[in-house]
C-alpha atoms as an extended CHARMM CRD file, in Angstrom:
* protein
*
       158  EXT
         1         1  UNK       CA              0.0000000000        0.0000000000        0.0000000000  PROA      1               0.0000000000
         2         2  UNK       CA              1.2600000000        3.3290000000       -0.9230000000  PROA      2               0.0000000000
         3         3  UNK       CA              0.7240000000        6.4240000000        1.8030000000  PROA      3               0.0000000000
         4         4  UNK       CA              0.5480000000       10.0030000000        0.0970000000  PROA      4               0.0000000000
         5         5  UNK       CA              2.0410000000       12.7040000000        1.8050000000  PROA      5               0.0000000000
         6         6  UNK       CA             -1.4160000000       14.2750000000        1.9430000000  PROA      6               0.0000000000
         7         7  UNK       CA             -2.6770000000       11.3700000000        3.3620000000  PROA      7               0.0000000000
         8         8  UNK       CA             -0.5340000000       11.7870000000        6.4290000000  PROA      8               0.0000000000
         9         9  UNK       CA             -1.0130000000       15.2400000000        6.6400000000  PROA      9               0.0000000000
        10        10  UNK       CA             -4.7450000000       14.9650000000        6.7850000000  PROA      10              0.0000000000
        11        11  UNK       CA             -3.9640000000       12.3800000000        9.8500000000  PROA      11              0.0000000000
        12        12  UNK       CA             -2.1530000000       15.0150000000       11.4920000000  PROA      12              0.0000000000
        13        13  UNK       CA             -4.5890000000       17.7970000000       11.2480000000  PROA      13              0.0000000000
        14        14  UNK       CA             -7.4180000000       15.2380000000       13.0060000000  PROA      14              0.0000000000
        15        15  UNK       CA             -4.6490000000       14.5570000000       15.8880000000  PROA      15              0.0000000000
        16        16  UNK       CA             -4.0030000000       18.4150000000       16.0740000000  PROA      16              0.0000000000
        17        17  UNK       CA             -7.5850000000       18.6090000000       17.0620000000  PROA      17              0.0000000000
        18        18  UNK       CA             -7.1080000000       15.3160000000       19.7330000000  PROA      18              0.0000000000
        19        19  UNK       CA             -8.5860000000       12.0170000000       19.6230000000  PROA      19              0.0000000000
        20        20  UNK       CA            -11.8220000000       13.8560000000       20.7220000000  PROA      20              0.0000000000
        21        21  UNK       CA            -12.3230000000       15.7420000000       17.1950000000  PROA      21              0.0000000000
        22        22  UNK       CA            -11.0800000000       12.2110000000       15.4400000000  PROA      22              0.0000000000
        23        23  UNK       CA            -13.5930000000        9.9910000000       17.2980000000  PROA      23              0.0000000000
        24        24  UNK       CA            -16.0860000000       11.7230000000       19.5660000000  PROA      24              0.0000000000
        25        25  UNK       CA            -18.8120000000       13.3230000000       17.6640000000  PROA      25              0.0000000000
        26        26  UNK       CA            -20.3050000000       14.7480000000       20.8720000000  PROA      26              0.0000000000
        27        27  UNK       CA            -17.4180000000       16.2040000000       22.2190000000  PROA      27              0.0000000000
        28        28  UNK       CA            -20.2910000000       19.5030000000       23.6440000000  PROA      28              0.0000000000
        29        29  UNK       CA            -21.0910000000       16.6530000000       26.1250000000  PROA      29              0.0000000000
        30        30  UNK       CA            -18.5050000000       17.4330000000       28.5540000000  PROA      30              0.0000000000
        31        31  UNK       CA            -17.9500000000       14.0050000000       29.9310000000  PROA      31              0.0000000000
        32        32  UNK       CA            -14.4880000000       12.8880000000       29.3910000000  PROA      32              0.0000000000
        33        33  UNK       CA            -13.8900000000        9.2580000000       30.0410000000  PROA      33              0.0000000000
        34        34  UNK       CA            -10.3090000000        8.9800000000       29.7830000000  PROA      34              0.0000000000
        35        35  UNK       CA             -8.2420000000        7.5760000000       32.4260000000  PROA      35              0.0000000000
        36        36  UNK       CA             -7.0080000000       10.5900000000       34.5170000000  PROA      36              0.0000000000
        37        37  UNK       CA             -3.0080000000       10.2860000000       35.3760000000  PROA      37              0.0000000000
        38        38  UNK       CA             -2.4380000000       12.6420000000       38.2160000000  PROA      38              0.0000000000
        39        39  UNK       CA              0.9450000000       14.2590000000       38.0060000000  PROA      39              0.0000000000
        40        40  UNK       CA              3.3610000000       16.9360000000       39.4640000000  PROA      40              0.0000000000
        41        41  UNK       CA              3.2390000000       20.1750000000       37.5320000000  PROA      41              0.0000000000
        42        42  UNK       CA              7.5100000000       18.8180000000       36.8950000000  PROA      42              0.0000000000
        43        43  UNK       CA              6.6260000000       15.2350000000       35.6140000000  PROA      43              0.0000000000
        44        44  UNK       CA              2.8340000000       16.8610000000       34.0930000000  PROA      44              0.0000000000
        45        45  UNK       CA              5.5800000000       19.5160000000       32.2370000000  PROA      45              0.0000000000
        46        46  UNK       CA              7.9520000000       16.9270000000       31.7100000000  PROA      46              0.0000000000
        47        47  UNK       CA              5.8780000000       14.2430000000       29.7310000000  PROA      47              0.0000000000
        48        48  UNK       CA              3.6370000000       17.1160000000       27.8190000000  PROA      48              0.0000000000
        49        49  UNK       CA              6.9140000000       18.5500000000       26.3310000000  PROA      49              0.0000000000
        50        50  UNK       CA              7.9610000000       15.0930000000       25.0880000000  PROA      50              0.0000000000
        51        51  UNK       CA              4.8010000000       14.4480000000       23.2270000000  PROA      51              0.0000000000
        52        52  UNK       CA              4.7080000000       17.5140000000       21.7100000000  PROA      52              0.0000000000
        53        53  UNK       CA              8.5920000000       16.7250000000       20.5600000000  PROA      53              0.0000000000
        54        54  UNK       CA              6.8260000000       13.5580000000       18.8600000000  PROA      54              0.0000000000
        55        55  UNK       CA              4.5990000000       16.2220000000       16.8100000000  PROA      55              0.0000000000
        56        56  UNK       CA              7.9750000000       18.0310000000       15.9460000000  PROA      56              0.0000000000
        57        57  UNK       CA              9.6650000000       15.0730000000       15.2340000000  PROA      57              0.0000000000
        58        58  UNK       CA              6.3550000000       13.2730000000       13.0490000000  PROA      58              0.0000000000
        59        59  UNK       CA              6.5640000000       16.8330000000       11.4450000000  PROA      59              0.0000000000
        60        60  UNK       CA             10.3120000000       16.6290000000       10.6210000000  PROA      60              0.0000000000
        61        61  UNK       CA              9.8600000000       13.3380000000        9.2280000000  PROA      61              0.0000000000
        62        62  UNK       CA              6.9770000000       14.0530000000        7.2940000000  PROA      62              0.0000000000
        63        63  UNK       CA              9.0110000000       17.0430000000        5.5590000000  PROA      63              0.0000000000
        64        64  UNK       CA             11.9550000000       15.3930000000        4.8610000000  PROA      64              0.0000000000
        65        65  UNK       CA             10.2110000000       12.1480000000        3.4420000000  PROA      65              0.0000000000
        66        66  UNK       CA              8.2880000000       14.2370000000        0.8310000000  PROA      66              0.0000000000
        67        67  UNK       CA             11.3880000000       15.9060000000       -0.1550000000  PROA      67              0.0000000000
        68        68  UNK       CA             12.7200000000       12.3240000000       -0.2770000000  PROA      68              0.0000000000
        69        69  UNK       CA             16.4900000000       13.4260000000        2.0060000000  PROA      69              0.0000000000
        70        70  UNK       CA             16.5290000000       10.0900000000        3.7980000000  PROA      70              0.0000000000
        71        71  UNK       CA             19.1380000000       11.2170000000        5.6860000000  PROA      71              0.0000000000
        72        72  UNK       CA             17.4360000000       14.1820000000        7.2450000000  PROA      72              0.0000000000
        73        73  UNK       CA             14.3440000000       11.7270000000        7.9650000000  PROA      73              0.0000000000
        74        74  UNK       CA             16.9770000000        9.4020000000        9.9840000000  PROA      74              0.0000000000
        75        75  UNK       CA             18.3010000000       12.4700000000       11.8510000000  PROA      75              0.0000000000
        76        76  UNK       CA             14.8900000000       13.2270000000       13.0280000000  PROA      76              0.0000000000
        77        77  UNK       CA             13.6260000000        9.9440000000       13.9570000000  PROA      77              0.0000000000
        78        78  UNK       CA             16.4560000000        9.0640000000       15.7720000000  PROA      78              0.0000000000
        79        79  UNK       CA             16.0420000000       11.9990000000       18.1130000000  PROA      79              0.0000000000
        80        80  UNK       CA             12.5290000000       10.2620000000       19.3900000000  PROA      80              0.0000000000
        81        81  UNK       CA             14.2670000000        6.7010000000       19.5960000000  PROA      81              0.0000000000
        82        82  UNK       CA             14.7310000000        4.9560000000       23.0850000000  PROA      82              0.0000000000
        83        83  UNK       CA             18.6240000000        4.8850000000       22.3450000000  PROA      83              0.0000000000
        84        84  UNK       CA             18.2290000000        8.5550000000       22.4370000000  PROA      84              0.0000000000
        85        85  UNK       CA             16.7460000000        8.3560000000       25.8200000000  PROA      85              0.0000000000
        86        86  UNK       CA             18.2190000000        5.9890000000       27.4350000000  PROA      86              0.0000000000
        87        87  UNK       CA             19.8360000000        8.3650000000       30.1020000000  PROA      87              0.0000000000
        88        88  UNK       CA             16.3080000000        9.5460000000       31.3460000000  PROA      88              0.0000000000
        89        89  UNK       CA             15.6270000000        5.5170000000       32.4050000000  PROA      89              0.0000000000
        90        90  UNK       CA             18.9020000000        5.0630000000       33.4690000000  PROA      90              0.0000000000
        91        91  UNK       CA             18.8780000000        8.6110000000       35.7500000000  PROA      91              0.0000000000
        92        92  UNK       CA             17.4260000000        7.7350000000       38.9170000000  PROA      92              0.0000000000
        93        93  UNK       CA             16.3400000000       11.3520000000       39.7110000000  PROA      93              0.0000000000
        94        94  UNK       CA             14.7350000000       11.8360000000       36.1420000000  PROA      94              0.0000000000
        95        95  UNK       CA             11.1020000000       12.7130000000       36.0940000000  PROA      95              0.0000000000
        96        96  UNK       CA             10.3780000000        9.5900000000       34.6380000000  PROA      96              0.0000000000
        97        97  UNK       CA             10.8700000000        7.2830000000       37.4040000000  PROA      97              0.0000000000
        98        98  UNK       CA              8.0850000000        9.5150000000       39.1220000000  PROA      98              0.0000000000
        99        99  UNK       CA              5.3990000000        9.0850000000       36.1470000000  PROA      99              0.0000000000
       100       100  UNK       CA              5.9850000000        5.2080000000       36.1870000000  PROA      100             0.0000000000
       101       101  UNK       CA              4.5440000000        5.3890000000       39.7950000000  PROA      101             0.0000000000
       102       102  UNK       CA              1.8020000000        7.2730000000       39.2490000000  PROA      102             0.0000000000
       103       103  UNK       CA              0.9210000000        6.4510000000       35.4720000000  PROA      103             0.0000000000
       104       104  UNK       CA             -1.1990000000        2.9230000000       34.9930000000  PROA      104             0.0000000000
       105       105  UNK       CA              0.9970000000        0.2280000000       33.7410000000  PROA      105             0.0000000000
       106       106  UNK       CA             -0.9210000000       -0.0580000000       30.2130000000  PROA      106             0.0000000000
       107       107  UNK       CA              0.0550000000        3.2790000000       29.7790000000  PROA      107             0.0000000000
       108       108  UNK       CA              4.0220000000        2.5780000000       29.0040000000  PROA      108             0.0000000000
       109       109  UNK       CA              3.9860000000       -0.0160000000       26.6580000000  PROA      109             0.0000000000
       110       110  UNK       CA              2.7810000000        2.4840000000       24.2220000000  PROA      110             0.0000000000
       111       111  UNK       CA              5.6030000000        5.3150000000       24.9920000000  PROA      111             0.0000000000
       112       112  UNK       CA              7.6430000000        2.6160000000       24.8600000000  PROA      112             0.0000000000
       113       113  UNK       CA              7.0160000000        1.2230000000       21.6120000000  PROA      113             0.0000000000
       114       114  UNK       CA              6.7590000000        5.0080000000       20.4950000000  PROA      114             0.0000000000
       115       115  UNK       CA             10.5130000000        5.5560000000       21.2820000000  PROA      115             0.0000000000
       116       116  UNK       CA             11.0840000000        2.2450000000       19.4770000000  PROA      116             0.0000000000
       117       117  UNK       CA              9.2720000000        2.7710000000       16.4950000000  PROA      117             0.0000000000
       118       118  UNK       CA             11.5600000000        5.9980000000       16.0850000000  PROA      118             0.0000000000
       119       119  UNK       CA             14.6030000000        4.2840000000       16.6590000000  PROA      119             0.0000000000
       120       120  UNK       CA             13.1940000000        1.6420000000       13.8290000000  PROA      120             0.0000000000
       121       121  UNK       CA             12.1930000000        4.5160000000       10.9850000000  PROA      121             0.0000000000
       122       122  UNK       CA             15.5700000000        5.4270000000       11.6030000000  PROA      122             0.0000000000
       123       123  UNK       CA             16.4810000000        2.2860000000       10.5090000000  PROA      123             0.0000000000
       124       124  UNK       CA             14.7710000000        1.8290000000        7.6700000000  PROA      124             0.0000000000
       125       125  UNK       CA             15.6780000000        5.4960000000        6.4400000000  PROA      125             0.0000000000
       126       126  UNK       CA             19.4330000000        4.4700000000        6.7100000000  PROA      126             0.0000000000
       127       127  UNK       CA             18.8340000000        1.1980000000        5.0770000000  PROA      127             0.0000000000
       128       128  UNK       CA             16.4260000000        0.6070000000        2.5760000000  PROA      128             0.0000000000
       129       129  UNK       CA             15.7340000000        4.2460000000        1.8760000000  PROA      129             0.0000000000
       130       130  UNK       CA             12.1890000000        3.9360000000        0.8860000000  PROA      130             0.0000000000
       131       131  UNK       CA             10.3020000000        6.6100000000        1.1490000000  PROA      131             0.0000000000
       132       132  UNK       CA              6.5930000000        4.9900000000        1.5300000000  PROA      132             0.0000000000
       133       133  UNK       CA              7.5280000000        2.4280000000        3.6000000000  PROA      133             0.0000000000
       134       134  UNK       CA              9.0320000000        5.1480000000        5.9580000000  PROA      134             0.0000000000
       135       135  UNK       CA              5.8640000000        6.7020000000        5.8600000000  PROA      135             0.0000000000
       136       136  UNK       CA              3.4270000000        3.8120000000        6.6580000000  PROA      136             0.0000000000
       137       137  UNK       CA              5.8120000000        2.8600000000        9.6520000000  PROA      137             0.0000000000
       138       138  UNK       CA              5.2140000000        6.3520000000       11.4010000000  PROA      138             0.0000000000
       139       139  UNK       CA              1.6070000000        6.4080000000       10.4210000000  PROA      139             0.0000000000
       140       140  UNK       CA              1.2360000000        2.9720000000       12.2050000000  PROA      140             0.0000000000
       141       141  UNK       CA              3.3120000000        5.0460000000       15.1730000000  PROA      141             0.0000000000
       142       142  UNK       CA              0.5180000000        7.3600000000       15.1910000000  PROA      142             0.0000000000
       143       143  UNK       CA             -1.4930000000        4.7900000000       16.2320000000  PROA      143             0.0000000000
       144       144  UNK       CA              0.3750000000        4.5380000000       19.7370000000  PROA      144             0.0000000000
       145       145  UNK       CA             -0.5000000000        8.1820000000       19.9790000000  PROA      145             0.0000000000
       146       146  UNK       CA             -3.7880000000        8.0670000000       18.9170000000  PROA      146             0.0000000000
       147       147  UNK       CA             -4.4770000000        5.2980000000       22.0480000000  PROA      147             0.0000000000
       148       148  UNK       CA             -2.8340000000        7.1060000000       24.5340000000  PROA      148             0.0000000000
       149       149  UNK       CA             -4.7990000000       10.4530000000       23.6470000000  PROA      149             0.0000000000
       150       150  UNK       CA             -7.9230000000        7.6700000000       23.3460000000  PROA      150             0.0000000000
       151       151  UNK       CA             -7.3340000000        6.5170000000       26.9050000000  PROA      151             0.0000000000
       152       152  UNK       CA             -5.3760000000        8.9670000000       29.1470000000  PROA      152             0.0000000000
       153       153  UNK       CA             -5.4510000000       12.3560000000       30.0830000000  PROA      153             0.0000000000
       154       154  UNK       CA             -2.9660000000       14.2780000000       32.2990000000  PROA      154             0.0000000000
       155       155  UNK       CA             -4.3490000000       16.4540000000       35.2380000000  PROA      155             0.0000000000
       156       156  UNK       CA             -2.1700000000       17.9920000000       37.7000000000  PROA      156             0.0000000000
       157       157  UNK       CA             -1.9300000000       16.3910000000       41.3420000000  PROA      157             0.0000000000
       158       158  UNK       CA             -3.7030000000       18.6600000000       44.0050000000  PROA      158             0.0000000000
């Protein structure tokens, strides 16, 4: 299957607008059922800024696919990769260590396999230098963020 560029950037503009404007047609209602995770205004700061990286970073890749500079779409993607972050897990005072207390376990797999699937596009940049399949990988990535937005929201702890 071959992804157009608009294709993906249609995807984006629904996820600018959240999960809600993607999936909940009565979004006047008022009654959000996501899963609240209750957070610092530090870790609440802290885990906001890195998903709005993965918008910079989708964006980045997005940009340099279309313009087909493999190289610059490897650059990007590696920035959101788990070998990039490695020294957050590893740093026992990072604000991490306080959101995996306090965050519901179902809720790292999918930051998890976010990091990952960066590190893989990466990969496949480098490598095989395919454009489309570049794309399709981070639109399946999407996915992870279109769950978490699905199930979680962030509130800060009172």
């Amino acid at each position: 299957m071959q992804l157009r560029p608009s294709a993906l950037v249609l995807l984006l503009a629904a996820l600018a607008g959240g999960p809600a404007a993607a999936h909940d047609h009565d979004a006047g209602s008022g009654s959000d059922q996501r899963q609240v995770i209750r957070l610092t205004p530090a870790e609440k700061h802290f885990l906001l800024s890195e998903m709005r990286g993965f918008v910079a970073i989708t964006q980045k890749i997005i940009s340099a696919a279309t313009a087909n500079d493999m190289a610059a779409v490897a650059e990007a993607a590696r920035v959101g990769g788990l070998k990039a972050h490695q020294k957050d897990f590893a740093n026992p005072d990072s604000l991490v260590h306080g959101i995996r207390k306090k965050a519901p376990q179902a809720f790292f797999p999918l930051g998890r396999e976010t990091h990952i699937n960066f590190d893989r596009i990466a990969e496949l940049a480098t490598e095989l230098k395919d454009r489309d399949v570049v794309l399709n990988t981070l639109a399946d990535n999407l996915n992870n963020c279109i769950a978490c937005h699905s199930a979680y929201r962030v509130e800060e702890a009172h």
